[in-house]
C-alpha positions in Angstrom: 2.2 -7.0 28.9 5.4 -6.0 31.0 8.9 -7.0 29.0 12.1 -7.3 30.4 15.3 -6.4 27.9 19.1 -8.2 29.1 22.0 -8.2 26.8 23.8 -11.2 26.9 27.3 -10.8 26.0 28.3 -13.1 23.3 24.9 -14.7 22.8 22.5 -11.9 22.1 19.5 -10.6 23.9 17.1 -12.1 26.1 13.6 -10.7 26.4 11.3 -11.9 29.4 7.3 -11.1 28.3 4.9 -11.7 31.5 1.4 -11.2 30.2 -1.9 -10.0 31.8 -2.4 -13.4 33.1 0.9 -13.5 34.5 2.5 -16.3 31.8 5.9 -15.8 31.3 7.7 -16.1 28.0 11.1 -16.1 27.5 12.6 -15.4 23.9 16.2 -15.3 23.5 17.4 -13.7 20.3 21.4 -15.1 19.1 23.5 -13.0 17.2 23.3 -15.5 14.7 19.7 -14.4 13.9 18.8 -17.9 15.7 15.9 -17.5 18.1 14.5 -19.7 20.9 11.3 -19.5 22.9 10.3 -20.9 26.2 7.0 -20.9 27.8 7.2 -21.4 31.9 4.5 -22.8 33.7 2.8 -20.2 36.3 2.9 -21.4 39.1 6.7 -22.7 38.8 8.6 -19.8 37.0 11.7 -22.3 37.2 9.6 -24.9 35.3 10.1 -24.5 31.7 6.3 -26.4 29.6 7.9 -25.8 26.6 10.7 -24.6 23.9 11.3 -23.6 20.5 14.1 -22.6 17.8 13.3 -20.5 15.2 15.7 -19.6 12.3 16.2 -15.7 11.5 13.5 -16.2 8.3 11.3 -18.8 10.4 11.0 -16.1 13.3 10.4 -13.3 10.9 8.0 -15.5 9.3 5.8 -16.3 12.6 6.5 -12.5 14.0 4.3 -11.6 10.7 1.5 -14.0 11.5 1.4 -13.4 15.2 1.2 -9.6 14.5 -1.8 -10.4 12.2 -0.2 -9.1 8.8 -1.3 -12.3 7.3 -4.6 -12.7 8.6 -7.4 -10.1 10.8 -9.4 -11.9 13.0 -12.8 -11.9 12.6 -13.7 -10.6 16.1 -11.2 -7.5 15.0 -14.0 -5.5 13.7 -12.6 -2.5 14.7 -8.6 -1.4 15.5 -7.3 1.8 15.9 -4.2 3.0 14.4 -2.8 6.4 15.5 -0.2 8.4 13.1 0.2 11.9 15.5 -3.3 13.3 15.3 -4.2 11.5 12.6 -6.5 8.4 13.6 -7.6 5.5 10.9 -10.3 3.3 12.1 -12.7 1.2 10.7 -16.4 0.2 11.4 -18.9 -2.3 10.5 -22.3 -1.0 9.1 -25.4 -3.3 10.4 -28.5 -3.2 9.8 -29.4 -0.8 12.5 -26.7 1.7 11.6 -28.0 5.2 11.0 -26.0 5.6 7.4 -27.8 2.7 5.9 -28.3 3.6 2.1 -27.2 6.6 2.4 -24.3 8.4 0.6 -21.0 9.7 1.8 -22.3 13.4 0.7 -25.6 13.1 2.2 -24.0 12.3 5.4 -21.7 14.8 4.9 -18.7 13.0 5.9 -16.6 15.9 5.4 -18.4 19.3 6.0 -20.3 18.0 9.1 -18.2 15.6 10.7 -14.7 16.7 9.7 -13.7 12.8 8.9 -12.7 10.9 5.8 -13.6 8.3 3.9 -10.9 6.3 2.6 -12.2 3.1 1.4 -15.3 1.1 1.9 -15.0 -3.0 2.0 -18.3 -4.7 0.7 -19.6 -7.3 2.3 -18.6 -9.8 -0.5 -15.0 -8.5 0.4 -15.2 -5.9 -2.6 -13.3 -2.4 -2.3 -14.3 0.7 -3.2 -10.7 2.8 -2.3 -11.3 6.3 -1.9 -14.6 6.6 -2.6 -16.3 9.2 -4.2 -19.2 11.5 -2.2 -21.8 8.9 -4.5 -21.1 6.1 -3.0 -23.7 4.4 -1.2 -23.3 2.8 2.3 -24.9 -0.9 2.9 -25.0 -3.4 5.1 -22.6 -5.5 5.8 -19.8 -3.1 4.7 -17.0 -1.9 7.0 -16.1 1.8 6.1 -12.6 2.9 6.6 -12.6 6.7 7.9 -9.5 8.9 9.3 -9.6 12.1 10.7 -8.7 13.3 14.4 -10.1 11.7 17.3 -12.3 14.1 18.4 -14.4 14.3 14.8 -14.3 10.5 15.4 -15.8 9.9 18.5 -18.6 12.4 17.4 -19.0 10.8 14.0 -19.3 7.1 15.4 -21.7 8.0 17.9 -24.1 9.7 15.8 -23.6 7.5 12.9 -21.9 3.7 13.5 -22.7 3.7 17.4 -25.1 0.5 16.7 -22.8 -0.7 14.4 -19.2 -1.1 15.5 -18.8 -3.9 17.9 -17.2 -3.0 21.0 
């Protein structure tokens, strides 16, 4: 996505978001904390489809849903977040996933793959958070590991490669 930033003396800011299938949305942020929203259509960019005004909480409010703090898509099976060298990811165990039944220490989590296992989400949306090397893994779960990208890249091809959706 390719954003545009213009200060607009008096008003506030005006941010102009083209996305990867060339849309373009405008948002225009007041200094009141007012915001309004206007969708153009593509193939008139003068041509506004739509509009919107969102108060400072309202705004805040949708900002949190449309970032997905509220709620993770089921087709997210997998995201990424990177912290330095530090990566968390997380990865669904299926039925054809080479850890199935086993435990964190006979896999060897630590010693042989350098990662860590930080929590472990049953399939009946149970957690287990920091689980201990006894812990078993099943199907269905989704096993959140961190460690640097390298070790993770190794660790999810030898052991979640036909598991994690791509």
């Amino acid at each position: 996505m390719n954003i545009k930033e213009t200060d607009l003396p008096g008003i506030g800011k005006k941010f102009v978001l083209t996305t990867r299938d060339d849309e373009q949305v405008v948002v225009i942020i007041h200094d009141d904390g007012r915001r309004d929203v206007y969708h153009y259509d593509m193939s008139d960019p003068d041509e506004c489809i739509s509009s919107v005004s969102f108060t400072d909480s309202e705004a805040r409010q949708f900002a949190s849903i449309l970032g997905g703090l509220t709620y993770k898509p089921k087709a997210m099976e997998s995201v990424e977040v990177a912290l330095n060298d530090l990566i968390i990811d997380w990865y669904k165990v299926l039925t054809d996933t080479p850890i199935v039944g086993k435990t964190i220490g006979e896999v060897g989590m630590r010693q042989n793959y350098k990662i860590n296992v930080i929590g472990i989400i049953r399939k009946d949306q149970t957690k287990q958070l920091n689980p201990g090397v006894d812990s078993k893994f099943l199907v269905g779960d989704t096993i959140v590991v961190s460690g640097e990208r390298v070790h993770l890249k190794r660790a999810f091809s030898e052991l979640f490669s036909r598991g994690k959706e791509e």
